[in-house]
LUMNUKE-366306 format. One record per residue (C-alpha): x, y, z; residue in one letter. Coordinates in pm, whole numbers. Example, Ala and Ser with C-alpha at 12.3 -4.5 7.8 and 13.67 -1.06 7.14 Angstrom:
<sites>
     c1     c2     c3 res
   1230   -450    780   A
   1367   -106    714   S
</sites>
This chain:
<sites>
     c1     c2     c3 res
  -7076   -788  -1993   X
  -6761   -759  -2193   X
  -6777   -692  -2566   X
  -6482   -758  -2808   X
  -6449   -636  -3124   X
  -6311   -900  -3386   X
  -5966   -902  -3366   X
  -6003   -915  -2964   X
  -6220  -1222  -2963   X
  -5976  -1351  -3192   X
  -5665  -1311  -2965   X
  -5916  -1415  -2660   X
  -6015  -1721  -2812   X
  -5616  -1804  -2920   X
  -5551  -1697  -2522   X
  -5757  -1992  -2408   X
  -5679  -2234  -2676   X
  -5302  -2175  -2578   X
  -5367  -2224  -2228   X
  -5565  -2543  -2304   X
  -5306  -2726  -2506   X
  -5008  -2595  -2318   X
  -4860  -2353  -2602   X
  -4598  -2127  -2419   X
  -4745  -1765  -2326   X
  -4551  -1422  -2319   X
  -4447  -1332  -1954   X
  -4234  -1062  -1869   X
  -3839  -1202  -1802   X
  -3706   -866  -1605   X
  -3601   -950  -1235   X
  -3542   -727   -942   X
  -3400   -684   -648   X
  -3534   -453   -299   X
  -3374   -421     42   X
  -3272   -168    289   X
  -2985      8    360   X
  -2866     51    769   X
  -2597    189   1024   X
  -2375    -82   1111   X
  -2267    129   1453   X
  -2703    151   1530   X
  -2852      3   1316   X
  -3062    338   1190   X
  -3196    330    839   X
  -2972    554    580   X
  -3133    828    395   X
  -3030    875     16   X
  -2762    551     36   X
  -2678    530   -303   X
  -2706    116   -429   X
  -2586     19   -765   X
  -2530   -285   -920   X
  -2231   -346  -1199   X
  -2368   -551  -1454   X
  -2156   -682  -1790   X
  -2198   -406  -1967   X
  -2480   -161  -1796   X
  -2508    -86  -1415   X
  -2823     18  -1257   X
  -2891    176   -920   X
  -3119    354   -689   X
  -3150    576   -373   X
  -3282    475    -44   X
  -3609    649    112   X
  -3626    764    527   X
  -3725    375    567   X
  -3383    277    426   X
  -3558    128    146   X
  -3417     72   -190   X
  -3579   -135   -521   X
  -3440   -180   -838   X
  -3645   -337  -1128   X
  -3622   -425  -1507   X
  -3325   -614  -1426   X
  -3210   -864  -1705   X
  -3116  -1202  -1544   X
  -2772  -1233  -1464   X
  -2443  -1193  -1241   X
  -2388   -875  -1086   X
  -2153   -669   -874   X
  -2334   -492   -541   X
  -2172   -137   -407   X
  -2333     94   -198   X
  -2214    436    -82   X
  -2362    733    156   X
  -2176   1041    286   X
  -2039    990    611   X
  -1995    663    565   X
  -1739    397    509   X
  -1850    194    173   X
  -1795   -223    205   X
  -1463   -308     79   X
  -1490   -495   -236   X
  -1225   -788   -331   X
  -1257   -920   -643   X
  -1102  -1292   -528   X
  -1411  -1309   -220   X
  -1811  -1334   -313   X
  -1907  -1122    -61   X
  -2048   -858   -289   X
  -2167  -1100   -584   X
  -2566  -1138   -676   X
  -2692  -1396   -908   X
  -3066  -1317  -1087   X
  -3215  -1523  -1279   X
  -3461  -1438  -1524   X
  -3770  -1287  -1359   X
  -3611  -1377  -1018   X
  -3655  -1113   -767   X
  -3506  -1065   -435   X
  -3656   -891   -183   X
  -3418   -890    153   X
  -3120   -752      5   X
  -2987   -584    339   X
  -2681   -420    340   X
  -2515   -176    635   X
  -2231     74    616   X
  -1959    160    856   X
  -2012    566   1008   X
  -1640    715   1010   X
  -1491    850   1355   X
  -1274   1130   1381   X
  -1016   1292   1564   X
  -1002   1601   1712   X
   -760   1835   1936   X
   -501   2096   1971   X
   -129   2172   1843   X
     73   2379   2151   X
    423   2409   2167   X
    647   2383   2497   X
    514   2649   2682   X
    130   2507   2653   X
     65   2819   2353   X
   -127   2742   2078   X
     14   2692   1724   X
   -120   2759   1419   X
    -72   2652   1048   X
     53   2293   1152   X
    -16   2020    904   X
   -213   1718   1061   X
   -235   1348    960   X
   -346   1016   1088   X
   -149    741    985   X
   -327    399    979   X
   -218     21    772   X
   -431    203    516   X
   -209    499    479   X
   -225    851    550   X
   -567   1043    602   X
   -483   1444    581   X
   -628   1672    828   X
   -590   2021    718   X
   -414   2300    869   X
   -458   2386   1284   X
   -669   2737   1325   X
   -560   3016   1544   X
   -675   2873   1867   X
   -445   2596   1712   X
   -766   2327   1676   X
   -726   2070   1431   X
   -976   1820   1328   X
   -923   1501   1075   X
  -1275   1338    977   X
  -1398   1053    769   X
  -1183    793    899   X
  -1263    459    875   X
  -1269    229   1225   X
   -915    133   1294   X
   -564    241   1491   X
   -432    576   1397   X
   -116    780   1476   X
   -186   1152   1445   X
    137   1385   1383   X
    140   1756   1376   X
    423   1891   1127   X
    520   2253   1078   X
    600   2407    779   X
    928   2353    625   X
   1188   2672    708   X
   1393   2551    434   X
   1785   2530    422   X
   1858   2808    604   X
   2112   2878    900   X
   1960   2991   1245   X
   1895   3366   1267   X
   2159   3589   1473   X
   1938   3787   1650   X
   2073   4073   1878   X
   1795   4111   2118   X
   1900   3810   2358   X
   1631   3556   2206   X
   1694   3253   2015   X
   1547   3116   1743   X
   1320   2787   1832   X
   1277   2516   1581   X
    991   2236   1637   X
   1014   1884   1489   X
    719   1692   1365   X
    590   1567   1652   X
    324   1198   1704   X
     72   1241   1956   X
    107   1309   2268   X
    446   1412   2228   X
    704   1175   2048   X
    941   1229   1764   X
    923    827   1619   X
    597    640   1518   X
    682    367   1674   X
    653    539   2046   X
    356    744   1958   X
     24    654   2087   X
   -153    441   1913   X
   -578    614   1891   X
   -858    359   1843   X
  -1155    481   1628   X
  -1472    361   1679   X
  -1732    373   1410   X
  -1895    665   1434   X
  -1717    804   1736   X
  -1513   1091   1763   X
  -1172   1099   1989   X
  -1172   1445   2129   X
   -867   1581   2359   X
   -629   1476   2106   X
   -346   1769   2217   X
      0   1746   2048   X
    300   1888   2195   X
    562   1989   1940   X
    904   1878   1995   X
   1131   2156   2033   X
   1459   2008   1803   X
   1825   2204   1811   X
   1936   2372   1481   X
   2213   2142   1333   X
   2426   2125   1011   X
   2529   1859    814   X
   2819   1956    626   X
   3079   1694    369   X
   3223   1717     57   X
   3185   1545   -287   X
   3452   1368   -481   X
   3448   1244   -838   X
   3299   1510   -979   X
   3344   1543  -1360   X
   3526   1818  -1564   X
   3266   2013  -1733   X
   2975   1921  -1453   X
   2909   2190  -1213   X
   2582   2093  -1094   X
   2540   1825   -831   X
   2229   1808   -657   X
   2184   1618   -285   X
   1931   1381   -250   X
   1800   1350    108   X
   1579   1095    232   X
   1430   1016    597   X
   1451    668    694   X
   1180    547    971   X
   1230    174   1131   X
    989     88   1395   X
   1129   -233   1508   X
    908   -566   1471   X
    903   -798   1778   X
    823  -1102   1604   X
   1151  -1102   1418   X
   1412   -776   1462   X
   1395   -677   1080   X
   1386   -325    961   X
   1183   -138    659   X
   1279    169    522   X
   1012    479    444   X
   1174    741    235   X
   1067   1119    215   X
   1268   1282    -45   X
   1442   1637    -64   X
   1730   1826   -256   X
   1973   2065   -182   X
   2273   2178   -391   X
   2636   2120   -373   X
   2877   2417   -392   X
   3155   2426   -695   X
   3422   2316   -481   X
   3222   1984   -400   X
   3132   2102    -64   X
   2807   2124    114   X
   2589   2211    419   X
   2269   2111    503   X
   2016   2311    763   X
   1753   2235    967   X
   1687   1856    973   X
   1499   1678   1227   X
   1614   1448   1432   X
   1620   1090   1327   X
   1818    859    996   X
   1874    966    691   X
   2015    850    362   X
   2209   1096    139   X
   2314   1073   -209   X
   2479   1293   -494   X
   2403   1259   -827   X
   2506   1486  -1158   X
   2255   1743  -1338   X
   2302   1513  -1658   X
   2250   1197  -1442   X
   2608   1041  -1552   X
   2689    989  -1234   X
   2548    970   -877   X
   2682    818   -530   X
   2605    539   -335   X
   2340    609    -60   X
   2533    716    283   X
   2325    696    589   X
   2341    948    879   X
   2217    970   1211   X
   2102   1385   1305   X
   2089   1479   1662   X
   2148   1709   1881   X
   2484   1809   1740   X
   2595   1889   1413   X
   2794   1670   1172   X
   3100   1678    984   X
   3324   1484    741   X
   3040   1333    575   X
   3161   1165    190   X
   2987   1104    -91   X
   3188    974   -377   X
   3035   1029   -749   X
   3041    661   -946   X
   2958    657  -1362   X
   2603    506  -1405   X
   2651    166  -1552   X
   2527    -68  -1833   X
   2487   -441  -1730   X
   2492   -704  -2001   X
   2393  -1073  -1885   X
   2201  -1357  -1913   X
   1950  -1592  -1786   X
   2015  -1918  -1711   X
   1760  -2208  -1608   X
   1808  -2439  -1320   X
   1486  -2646  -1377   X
   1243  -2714  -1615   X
   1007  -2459  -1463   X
   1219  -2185  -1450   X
   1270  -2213  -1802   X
   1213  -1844  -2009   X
    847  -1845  -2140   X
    765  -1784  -2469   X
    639  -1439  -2633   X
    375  -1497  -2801   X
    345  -1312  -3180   X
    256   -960  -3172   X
    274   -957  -2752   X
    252   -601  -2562   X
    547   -550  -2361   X
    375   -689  -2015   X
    340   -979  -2227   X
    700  -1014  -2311   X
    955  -1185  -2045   X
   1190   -886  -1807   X
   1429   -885  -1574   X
   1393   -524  -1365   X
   1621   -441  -1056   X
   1418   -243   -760   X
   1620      3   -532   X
   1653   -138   -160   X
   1676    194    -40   X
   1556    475   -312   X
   1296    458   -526   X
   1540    349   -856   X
   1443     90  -1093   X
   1529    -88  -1433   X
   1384   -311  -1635   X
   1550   -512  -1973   X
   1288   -739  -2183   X
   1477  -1092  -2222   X
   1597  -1194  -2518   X
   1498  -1522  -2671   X
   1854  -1691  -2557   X
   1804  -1544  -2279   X
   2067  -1248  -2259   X
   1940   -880  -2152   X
   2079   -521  -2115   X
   2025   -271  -1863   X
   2170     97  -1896   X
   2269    372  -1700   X
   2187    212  -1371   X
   2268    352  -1040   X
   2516    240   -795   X
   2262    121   -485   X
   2155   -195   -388   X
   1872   -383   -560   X
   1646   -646   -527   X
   1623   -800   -877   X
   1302   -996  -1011   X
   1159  -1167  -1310   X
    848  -1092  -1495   X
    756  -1475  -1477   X
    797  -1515  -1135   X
    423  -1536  -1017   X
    400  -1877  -1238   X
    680  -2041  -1075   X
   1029  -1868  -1136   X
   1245  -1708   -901   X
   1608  -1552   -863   X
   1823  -1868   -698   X
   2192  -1743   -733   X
   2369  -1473   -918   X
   2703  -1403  -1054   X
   2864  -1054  -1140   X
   3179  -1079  -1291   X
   3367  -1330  -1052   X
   3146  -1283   -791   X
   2931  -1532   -673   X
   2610  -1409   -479   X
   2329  -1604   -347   X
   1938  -1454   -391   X
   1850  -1183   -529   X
   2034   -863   -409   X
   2267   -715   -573   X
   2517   -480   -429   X
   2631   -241   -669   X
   2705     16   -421   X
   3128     10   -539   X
   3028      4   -912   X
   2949   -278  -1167   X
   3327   -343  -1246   X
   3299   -450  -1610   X
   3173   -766  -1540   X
   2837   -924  -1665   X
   2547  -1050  -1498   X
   2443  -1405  -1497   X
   2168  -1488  -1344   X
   2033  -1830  -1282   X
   1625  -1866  -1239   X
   1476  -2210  -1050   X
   1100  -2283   -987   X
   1148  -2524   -695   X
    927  -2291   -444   X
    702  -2359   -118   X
    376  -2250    -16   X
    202  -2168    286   X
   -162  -2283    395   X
   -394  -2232    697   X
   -729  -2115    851   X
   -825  -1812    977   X
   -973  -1790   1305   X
  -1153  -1533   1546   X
  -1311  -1556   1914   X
  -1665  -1655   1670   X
  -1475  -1935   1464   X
  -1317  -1937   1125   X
  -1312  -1609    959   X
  -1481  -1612    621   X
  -1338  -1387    422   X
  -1034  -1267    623   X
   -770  -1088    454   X
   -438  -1245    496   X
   -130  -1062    445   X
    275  -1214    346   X
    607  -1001    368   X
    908  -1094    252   X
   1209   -995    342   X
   1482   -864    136   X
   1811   -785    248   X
   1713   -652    603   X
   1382   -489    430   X
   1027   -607    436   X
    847   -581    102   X
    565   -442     37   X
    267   -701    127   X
     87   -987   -116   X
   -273  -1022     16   X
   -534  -1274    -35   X
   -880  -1349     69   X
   -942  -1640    244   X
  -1250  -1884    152   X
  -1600  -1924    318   X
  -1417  -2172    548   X
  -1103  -1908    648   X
   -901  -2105    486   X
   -613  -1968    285   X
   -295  -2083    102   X
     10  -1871    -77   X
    172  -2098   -352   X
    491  -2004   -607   X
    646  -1843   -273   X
   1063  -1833   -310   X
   1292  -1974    -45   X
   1368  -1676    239   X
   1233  -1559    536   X
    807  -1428    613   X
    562  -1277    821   X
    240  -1338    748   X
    -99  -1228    979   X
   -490  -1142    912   X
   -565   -813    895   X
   -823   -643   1100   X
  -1194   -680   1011   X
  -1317   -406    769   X
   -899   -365    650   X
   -945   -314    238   X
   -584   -149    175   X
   -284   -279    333   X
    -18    -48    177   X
    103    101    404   X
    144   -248    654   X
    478   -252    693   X
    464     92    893   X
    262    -67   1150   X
    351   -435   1226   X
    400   -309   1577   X
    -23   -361   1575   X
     -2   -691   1499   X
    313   -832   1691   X
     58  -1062   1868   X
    -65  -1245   1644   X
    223  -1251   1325   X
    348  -1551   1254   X
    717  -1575   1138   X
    806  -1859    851   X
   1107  -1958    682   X
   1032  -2103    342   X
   1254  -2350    216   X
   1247  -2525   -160   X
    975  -2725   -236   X
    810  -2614    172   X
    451  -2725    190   X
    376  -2517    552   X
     37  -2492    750   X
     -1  -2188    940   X
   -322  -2145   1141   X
   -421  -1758   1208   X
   -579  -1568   1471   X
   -778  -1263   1369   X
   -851   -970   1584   X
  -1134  -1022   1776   X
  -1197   -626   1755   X
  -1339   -499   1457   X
  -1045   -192   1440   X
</sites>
């Protein structure tokens, strides 16, 4: 028999009364969410996966058991973010325009079959040997994927080299020795020759574009990987600089390696730059040692950045070169203005007290060299950009991505349609007018794979810039695969879906070569409304 003091028949009795009439009770408003945590590549449960979910202000997670079991409780009701994360394993990419990784509680709401799976990472193993079959150690390794470059570490003594976590996908692997540094070849008296090796792509090729391409598996290691080094000749590269200044004796060299794998769906080239310096002599000569075979671009530019030249390419190969001239230029200011060739183009307006990303610009990006500018935009519309280099540039405005692009420029007398501008001879005194129109196309489509269309694909659009493919926009398509890229200027595109499982895309452009089969080339033409239907690999890569 139960027995109740007074104040607990009191509550009892208001308990029942409340239930009686209908008065609202107090019941506990925390949801919760439990699931379990597996290997994509076996489906094996995950020890000690780490869930968490991002809430507004507070996340909460937990760690899952030998079952692969995870709960999470006390959760106030509402929209969350879901990420998940275990060593040796590749985390689900998360895109902030796709749902994929979105959960919705309600209050007191709990979820019990939250089941989520992560990628294992591959790997890629062998040895560095040199002509002769010998083993070589102290080369760097790296595996080069859409995604960029994965480091490897040094090769040991027995010259064994292995590069871990990578995520599924298409690798190149190169072996690079350390650099010798400017230096002319040894003169050794004892009838042997000093050997110089190249960085070298697996199995033995001295461009990316003819190297091997390795598939990675998840979970699955390639073993046998063996790179031959190329063995290179020793060449010079010796020219002169003119233009140099009274009262300037340093001038530094700025080298850069230029790699263009070609692209079969269209012919264009992209430029990837690896920068060095050297020195020039007082006279305005120079000589350069040791580089590897392939294009470069060269440059000279003053201690005091004054002055610099226009890039010069050069092609090193088996011989040396001569004669090469680099003529020093006086950095420039450019004074213009912005005109309007529609409504829509017209210059936005800054709103009071705006931060400077707020505020309308007009910035020039190098075509070939990292250099770049920027000028905010006055109110009538005029600008000034200083001590710019002479290179060619791709030239953009802030409000582009609501409409506006470059149409047509003029510099000086010069009349010059899109948006590059040549300033490799100088500016010339002359001012900048640029004229802005918002008459662009877009492109639309779905997404399909061998199972139907691909929800969630990510879709990928180059431009292309004076002989150059930019770096990539990327969306996310809908539930449906469908997609569609709107405030797109007039010029030529490629645009593909990525591989399954593909979160970065940086470094695409080094690797169109992969997708050749299924890249779709568009020109886009004012006021263009194109459909483009997609394929996506039916390999997860």
């Amino acid at each position: 028999m139960r027995i109740l003091n007074g104040k607990g028949q009191l509550a009892w009795l208001f308990f029942i009364a409340a239930a009686a009439i209908g008065l609202p009770q107090q019941t506990d408003s925390r949801a919760g969410v439990s699931g379990r945590v597996t290997n994509s590549a076996t489906g094996a449960p995950i020890l000690h996966a780490h869930v968490t979910l991002w809430g507004e202000q507070q996340r909460y997670g937990a760690l899952t058991g030998a079952d692969g079991k995870f709960s999470i409780a006390q959760l106030p009701g509402g929209q969350y973010s879901i990420s998940v994360d275990a060593p040796g394993f590749q985390s689900p990419p998360i895109f902030w325009d796709a749902p994929t990784n979105r959960l919705v509680l309600r209050p007191a709401e709990h979820k019990d079959d939250l089941n989520l799976t992560l990628t294992p990472f591959g790997a890629i193993s062998g040895r560095v040997i040199d002509a002769e079959g010998l083993h070589l150690q102290g080369m760097a390794i790296s595996a080069l994927s859409v995604e960029g470059v994965t480091e490897g570490g040094p090769s040991d003594p027995d010259g064994q080299y292995r590069i871990s976590n990578l995520p599924p996908g298409k690798y190149r692997v190169q072996a690079a020795p350390g650099s010798s540094g400017n230096l002319a070849p040894e003169i050794r008296s004892d009838g042997t020759t000093e050997v110089h090796y190249a960085p070298t792509y697996y199995p033995s090729s001295l461009t990316m574009e003819s190297a091997g391409p390795l598939d990675v598996s998840p979970g699955a290691e390639r073993t046998g990987i063996d790179i031959r080094l190329v063995r290179a000749p020793i060449v010079a590269v010796q020219g002169t600089v003119s233009g140099i200044p009274a009262g300037e004796p340093n001038i530094s060299l700025i080298l850069a390696r230029k790699i263009e794998p070609p692209l079969a769906a269209g012919g264009k080239s992209f430029r990837r730059m690896f920068a060095d310096q050297r020195r020039v002599n007082p006279d305005g000569s120079f000589v350069i040692w040791r580089l590897d075979p392939g294009s470069y671009l060269l440059r000279a530019q003053s201690y005091r950045e004054g002055w610099a030249s226009p890039p010069v390419e050069i092609v090193v190969g088996g011989k040396d070169i001569g004669g090469v001239s680099l003529r020093l230029i006086a950095l420039s200011d450019i004074s213009g203005k912005i005109l309007s060739d529609d409504r829509g183009a017209l210059l936005p307006p800054t709103p009071p007290n705006a931060s400077l990303a707020e505020t309308p610009q007009i910035s020039l990006q190098g075509r070939t060299t990292n250099s770049s500018y920027f000028s905010v935009i006055a109110a009538d519309g005029s600008f000034h950009l200083t001590k710019v280099r002479p290179e060619q540039y791709s030239v953009y405005l802030s409000w582009g991505a609501w409409g506006a692009y470059v149409k047509s420029m003029r510099l000086g007398s010069t009349d010059i349609e899109g948006s590059i501008l040549d300033l490799r001879d100088g500016v010339g005194g002359g001012a900048l007018i640029v004229t802005a129109s918002s008459v662009q196309g877009q492109i639309s489509g779905v997404v399909r794979n061998a199972a139907g269309p691909a929800a969630y694909a990510r879709i990928a659009l180059l431009s292309e810039k004076g002989g150059v493919w930019d770096n990539p926009a990327v969306l996310t398509a809908r539930s449906n695969g469908m997609y569609t890229f709107t405030n797109l200027a007039p010029g030529k595109f490629i645009i593909l879906a990525l591989d399954a499982g593909v979160a970065n895309a940086g470094a695409l452009r080094y690797h169109l070569q992969d997708y050749a089969d299924i890249i779709e080339s568009v020109e886009i033409h004012p006021g263009d409304r194109l459909t483009r239907n997609l394929r996506q690999h039916n390999k997860s890569k």
